[in-house]
Biopython code that builds the backbone (N, CA, C, O; Angstrom):
import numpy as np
from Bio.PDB.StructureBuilder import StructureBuilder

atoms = [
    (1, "UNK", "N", (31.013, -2.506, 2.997)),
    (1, "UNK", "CA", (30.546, -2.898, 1.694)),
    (1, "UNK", "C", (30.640, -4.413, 1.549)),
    (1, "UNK", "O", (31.549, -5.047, 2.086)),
    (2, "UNK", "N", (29.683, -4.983, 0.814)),
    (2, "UNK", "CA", (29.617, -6.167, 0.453)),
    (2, "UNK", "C", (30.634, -6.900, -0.849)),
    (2, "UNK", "O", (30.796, -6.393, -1.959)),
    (3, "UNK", "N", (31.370, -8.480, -0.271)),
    (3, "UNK", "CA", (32.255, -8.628, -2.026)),
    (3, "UNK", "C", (31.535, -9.238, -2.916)),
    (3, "UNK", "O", (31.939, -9.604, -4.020)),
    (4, "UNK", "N", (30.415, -9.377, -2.464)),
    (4, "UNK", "CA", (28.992, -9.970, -3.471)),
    (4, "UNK", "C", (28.943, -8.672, -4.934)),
    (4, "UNK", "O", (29.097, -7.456, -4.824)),
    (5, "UNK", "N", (28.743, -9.284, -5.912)),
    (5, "UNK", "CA", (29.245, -8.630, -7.136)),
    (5, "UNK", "C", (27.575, -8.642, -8.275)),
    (5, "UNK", "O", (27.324, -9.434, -9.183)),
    (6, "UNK", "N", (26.689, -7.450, -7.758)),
    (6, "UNK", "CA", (25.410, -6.813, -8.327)),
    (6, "UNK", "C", (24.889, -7.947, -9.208)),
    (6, "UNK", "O", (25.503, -8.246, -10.232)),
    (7, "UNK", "N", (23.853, -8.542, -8.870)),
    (7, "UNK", "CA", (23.259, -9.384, -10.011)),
    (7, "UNK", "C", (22.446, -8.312, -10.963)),
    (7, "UNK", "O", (22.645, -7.100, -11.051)),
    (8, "UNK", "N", (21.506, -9.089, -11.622)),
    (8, "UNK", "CA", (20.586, -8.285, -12.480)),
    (8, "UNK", "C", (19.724, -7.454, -12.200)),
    (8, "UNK", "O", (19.545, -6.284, -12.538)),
    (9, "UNK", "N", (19.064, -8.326, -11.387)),
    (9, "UNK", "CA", (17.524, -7.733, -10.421)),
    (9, "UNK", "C", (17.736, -7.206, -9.371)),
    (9, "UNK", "O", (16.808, -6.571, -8.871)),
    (10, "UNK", "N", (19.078, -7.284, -8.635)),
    (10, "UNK", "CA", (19.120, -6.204, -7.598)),
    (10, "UNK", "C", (18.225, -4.625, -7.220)),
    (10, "UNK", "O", (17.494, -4.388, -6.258)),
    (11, "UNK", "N", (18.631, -3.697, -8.408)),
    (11, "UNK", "CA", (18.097, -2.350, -8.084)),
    (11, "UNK", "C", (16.394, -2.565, -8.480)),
    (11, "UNK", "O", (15.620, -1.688, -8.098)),
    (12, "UNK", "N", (15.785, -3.912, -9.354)),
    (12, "UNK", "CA", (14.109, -3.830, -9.219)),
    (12, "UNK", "C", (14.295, -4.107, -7.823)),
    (12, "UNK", "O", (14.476, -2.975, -7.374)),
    (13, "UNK", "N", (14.376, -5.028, -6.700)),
    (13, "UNK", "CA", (14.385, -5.443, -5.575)),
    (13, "UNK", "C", (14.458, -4.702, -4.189)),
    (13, "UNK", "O", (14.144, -4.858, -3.009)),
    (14, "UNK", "N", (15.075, -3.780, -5.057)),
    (14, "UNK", "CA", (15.913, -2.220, -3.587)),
    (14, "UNK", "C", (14.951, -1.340, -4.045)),
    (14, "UNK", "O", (14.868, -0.415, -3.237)),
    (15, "UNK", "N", (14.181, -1.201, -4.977)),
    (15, "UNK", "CA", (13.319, -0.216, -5.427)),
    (15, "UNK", "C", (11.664, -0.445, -5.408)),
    (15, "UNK", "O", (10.734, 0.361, -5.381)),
    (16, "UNK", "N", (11.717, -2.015, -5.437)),
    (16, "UNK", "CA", (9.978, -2.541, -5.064)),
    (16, "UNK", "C", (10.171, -2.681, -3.469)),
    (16, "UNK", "O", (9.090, -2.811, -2.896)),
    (17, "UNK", "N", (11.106, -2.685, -2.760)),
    (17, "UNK", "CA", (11.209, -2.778, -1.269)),
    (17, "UNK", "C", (10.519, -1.300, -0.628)),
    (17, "UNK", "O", (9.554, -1.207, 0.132)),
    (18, "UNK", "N", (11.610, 0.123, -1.382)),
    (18, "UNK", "CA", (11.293, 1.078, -1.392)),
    (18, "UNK", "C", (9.828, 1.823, -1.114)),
    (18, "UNK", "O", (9.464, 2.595, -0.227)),
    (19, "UNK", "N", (9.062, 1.173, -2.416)),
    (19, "UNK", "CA", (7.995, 1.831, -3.042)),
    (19, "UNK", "C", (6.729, 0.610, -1.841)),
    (19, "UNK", "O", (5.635, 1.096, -1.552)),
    (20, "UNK", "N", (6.940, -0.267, -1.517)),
    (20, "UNK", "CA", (6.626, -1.580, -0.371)),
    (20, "UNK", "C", (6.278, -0.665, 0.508)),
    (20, "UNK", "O", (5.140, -0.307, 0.811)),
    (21, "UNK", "N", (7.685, -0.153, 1.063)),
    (21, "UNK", "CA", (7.412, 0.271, 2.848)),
    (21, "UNK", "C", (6.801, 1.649, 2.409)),
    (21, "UNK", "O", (6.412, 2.280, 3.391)),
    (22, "UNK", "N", (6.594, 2.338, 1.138)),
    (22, "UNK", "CA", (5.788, 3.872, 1.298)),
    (22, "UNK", "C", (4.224, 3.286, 1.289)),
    (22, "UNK", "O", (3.328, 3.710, 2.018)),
    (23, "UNK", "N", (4.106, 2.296, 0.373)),
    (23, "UNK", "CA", (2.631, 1.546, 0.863)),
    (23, "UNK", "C", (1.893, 1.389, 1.915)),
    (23, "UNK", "O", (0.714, 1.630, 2.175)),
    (24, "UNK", "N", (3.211, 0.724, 2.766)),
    (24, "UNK", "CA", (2.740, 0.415, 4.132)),
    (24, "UNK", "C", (2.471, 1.166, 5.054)),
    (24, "UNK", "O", (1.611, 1.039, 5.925)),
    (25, "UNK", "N", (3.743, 2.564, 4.757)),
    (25, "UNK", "CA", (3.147, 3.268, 5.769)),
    (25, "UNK", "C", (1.955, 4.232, 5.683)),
    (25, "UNK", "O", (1.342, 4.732, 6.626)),
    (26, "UNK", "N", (1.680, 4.449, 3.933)),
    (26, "UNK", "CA", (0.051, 4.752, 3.794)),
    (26, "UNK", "C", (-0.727, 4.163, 4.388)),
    (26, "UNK", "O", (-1.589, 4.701, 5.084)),
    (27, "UNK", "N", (-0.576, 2.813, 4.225)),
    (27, "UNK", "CA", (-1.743, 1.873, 4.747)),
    (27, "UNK", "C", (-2.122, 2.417, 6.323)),
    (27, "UNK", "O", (-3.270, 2.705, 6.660)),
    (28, "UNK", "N", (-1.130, 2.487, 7.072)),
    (28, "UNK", "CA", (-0.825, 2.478, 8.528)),
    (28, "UNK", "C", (-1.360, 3.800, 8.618)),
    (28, "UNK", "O", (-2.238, 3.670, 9.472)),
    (29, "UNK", "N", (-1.361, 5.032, 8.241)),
    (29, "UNK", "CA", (-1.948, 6.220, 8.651)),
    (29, "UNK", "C", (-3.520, 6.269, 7.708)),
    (29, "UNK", "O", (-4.513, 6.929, 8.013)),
    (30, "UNK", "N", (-3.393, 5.551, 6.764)),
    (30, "UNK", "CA", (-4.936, 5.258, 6.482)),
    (30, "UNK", "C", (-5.897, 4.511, 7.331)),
    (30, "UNK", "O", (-7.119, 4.508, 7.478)),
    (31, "UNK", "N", (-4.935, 3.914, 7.807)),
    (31, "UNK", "CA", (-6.140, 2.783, 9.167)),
    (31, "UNK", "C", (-6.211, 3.622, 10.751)),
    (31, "UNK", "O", (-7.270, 3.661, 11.377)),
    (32, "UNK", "N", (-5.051, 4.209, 11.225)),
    (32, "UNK", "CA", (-5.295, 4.480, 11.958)),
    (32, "UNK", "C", (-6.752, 5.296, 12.282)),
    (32, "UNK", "O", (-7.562, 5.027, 13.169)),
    (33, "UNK", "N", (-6.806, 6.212, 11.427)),
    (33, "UNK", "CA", (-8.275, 7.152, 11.749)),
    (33, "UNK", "C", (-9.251, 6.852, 12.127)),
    (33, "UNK", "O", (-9.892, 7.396, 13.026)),
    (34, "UNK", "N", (-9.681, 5.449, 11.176)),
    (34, "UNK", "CA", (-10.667, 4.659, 11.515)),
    (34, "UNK", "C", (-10.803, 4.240, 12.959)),
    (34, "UNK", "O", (-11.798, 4.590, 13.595)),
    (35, "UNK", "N", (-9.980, 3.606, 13.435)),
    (35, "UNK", "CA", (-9.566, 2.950, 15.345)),
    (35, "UNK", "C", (-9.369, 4.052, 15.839)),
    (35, "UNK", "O", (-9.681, 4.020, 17.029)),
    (36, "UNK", "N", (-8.977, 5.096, 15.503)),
    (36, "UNK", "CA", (-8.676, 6.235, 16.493)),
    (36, "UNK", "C", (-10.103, 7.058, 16.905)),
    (36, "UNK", "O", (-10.340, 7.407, 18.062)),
    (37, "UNK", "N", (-11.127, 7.339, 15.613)),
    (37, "UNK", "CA", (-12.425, 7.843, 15.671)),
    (37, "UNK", "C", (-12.471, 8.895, 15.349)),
    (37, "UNK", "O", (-13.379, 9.546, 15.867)),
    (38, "UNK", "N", (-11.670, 9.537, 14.476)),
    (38, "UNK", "CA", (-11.158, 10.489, 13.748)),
    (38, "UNK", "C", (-11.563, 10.573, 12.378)),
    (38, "UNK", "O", (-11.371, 9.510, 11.786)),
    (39, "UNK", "N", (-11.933, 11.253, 11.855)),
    (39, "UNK", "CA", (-12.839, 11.791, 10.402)),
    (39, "UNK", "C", (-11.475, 10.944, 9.439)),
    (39, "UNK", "O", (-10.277, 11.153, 9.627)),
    (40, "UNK", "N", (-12.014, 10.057, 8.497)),
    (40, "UNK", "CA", (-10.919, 9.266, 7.490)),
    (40, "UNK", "C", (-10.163, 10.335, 6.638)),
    (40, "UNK", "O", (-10.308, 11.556, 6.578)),
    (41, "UNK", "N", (-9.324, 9.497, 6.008)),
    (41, "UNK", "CA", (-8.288, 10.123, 5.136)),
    (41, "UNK", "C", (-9.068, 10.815, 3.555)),
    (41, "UNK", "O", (-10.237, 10.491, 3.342)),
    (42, "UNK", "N", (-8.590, 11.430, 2.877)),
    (42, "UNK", "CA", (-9.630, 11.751, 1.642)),
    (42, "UNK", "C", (-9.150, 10.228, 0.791)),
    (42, "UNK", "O", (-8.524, 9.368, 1.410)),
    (43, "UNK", "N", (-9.430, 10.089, -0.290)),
    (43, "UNK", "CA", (-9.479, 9.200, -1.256)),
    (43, "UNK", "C", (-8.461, 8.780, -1.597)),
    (43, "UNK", "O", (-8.110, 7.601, -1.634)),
    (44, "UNK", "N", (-7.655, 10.076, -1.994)),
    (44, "UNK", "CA", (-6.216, 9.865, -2.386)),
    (44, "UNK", "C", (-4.785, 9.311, -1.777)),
    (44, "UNK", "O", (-3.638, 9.131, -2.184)),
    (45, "UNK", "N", (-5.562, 9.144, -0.519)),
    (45, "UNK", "CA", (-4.711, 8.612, 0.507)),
    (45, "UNK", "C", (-4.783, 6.713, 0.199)),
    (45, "UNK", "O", (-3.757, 6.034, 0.240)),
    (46, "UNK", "N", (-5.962, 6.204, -0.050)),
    (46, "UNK", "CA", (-6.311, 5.064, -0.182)),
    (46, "UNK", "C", (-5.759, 4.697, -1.485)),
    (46, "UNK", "O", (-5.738, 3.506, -1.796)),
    (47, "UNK", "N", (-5.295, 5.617, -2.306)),
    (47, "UNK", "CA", (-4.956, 5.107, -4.043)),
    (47, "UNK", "C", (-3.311, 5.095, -3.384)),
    (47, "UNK", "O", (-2.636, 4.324, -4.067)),
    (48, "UNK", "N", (-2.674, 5.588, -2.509)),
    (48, "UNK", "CA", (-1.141, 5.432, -2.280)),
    (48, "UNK", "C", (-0.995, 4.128, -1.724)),
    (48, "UNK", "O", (-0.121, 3.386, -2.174)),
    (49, "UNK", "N", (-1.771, 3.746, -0.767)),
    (49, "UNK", "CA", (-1.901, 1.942, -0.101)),
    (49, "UNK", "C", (-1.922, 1.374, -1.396)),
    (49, "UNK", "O", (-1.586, 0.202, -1.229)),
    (50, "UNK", "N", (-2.094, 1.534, -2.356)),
    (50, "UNK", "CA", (-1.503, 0.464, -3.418)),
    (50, "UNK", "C", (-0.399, 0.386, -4.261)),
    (50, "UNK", "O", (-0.219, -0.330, -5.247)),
    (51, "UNK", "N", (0.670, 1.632, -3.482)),
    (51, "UNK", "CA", (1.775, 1.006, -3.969)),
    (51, "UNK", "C", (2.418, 0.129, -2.654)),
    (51, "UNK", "O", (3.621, -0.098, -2.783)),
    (52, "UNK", "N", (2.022, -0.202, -1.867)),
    (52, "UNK", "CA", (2.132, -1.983, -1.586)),
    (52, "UNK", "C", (2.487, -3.454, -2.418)),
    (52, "UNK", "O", (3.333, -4.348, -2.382)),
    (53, "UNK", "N", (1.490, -3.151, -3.042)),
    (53, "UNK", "CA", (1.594, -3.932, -4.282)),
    (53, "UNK", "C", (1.999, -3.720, -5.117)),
    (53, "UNK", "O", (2.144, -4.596, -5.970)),
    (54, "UNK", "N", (2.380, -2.498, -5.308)),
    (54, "UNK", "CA", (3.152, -2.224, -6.913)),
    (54, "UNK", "C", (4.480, -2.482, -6.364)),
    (54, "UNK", "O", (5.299, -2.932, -7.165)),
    (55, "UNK", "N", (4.928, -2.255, -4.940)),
    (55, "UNK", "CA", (6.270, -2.736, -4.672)),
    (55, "UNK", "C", (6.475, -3.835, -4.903)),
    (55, "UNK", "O", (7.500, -4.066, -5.545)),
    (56, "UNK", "N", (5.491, -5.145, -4.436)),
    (56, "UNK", "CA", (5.809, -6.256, -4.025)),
    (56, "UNK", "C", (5.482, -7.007, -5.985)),
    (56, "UNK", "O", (5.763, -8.047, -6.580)),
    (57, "UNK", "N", (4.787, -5.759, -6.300)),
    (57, "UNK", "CA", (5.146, -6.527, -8.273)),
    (57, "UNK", "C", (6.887, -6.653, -8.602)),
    (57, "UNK", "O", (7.585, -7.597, -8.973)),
    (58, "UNK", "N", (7.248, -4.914, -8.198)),
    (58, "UNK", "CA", (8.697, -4.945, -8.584)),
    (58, "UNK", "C", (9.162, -5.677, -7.948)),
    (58, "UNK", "O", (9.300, -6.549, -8.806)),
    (59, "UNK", "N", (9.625, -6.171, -6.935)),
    (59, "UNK", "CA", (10.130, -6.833, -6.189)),
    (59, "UNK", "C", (10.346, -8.445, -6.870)),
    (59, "UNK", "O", (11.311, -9.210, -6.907)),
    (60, "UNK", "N", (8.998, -8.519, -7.352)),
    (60, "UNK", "CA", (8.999, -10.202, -7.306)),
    (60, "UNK", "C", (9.666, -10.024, -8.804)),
    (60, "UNK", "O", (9.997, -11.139, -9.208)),
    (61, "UNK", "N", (10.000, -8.897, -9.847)),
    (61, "UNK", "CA", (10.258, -8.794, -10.919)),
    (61, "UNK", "C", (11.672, -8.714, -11.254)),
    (61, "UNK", "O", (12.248, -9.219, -12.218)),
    (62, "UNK", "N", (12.395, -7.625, -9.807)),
    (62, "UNK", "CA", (13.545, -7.943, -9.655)),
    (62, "UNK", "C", (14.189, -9.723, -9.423)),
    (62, "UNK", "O", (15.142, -10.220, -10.024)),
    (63, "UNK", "N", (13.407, -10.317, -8.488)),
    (63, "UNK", "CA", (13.862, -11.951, -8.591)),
    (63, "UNK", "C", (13.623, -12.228, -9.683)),
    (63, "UNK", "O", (14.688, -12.498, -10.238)),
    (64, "UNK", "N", (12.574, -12.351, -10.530)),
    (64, "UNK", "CA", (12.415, -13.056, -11.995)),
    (64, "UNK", "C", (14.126, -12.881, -12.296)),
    (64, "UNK", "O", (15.065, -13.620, -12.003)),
    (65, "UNK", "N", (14.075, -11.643, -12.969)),
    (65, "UNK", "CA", (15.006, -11.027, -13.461)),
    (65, "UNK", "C", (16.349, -11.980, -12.762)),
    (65, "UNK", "O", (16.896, -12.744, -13.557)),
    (66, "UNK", "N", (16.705, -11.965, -11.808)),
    (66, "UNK", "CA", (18.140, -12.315, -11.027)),
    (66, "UNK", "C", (18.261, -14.368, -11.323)),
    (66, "UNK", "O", (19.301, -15.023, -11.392)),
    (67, "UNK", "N", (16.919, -14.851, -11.426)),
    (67, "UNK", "CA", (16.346, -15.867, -11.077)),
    (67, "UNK", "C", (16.947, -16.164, -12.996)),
    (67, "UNK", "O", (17.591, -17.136, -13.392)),
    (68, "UNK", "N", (16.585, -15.286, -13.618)),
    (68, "UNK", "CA", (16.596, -15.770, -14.882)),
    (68, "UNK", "C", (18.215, -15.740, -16.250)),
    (68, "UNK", "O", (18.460, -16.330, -17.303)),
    (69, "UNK", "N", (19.094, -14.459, -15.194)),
    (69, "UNK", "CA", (20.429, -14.433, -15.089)),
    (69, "UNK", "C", (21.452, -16.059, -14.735)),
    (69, "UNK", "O", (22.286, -16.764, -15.303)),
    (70, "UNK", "N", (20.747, -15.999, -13.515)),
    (70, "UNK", "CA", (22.047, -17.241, -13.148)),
    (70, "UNK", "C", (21.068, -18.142, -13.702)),
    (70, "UNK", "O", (21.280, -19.095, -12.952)),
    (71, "UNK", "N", (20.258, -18.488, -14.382)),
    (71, "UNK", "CA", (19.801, -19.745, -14.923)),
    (71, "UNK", "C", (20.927, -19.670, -16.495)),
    (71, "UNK", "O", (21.691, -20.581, -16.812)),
    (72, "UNK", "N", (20.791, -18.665, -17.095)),
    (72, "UNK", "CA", (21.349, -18.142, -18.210)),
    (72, "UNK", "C", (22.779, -18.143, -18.114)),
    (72, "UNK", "O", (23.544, -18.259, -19.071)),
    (73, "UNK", "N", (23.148, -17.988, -16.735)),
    (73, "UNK", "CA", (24.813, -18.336, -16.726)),
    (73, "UNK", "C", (25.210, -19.484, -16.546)),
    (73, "UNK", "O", (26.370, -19.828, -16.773)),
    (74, "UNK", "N", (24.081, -20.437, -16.005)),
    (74, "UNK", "CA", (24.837, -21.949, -15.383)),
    (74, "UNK", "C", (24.377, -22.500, -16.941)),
    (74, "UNK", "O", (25.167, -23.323, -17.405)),
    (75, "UNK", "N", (23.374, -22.206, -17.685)),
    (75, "UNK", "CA", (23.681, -22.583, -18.732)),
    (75, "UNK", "C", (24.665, -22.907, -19.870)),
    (75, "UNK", "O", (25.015, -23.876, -20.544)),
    (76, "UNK", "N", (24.938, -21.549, -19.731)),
    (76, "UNK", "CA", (26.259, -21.209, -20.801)),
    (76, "UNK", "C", (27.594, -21.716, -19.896)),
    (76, "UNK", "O", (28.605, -21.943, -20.560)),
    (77, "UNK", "N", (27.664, -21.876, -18.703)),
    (77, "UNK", "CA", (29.055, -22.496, -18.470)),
    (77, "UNK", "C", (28.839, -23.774, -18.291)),
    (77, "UNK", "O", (29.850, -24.375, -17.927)),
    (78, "UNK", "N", (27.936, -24.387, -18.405)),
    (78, "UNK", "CA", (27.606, -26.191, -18.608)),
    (78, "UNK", "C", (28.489, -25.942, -20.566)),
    (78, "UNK", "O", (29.555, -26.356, -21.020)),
    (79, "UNK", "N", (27.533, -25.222, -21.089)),
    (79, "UNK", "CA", (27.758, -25.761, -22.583)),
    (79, "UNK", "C", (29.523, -25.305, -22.839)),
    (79, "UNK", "O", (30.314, -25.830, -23.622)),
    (80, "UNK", "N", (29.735, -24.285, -21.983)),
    (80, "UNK", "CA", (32.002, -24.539, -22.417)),
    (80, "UNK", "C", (32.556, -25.365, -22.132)),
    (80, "UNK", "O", (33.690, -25.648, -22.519)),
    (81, "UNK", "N", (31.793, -26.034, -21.280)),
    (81, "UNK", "CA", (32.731, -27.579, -20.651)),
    (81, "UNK", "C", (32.670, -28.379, -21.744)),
    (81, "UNK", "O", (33.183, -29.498, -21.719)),
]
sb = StructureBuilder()
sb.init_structure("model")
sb.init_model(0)
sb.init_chain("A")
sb.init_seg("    ")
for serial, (resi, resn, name, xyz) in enumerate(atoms, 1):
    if name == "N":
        sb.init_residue(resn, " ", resi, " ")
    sb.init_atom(name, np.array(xyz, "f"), 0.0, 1.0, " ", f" {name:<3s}", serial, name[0])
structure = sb.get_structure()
């Protein structure tokens, strides 16, 4: 275990990573067919390759989020000094 102590955006970050690599590996059995010469995937296969991007939204939402914490903390411990 890590002594690093959970920021904010952590679990968006572990969860747009998640939802990332199920994208990818749609993507990857959606392409293959094509190069292989094999009859394509139905439709619905092509609407899952976009959670790619819905990962890499959460993802970048989890940083906002973590990005906007320690801005909010170095703030407030500038102003107790």
């Amino acid at each position: 275990m890590s002594n690093e102590t959970p920021q904010a955006g952590d679990l968006l970050v572990r969860a747009g990573a998640i939802v990332f690599l199920v994208g990818a590996v749609a993507t990857m059995a959606t392409v293959a067919p094509l190069f292989l010469g094999a009859d394509p995937l139905p439709s619905a296969a092509y609407f899952v390759c976009m959670l790619m991007g819905v990962g890499f939204l959460i993802a970048a939402a989890g940083v906002l989020r973590t990005a906007a914490d320690q801005r909010r903390r170095a703030r407030e411990a500038s102003a107790a000094r």
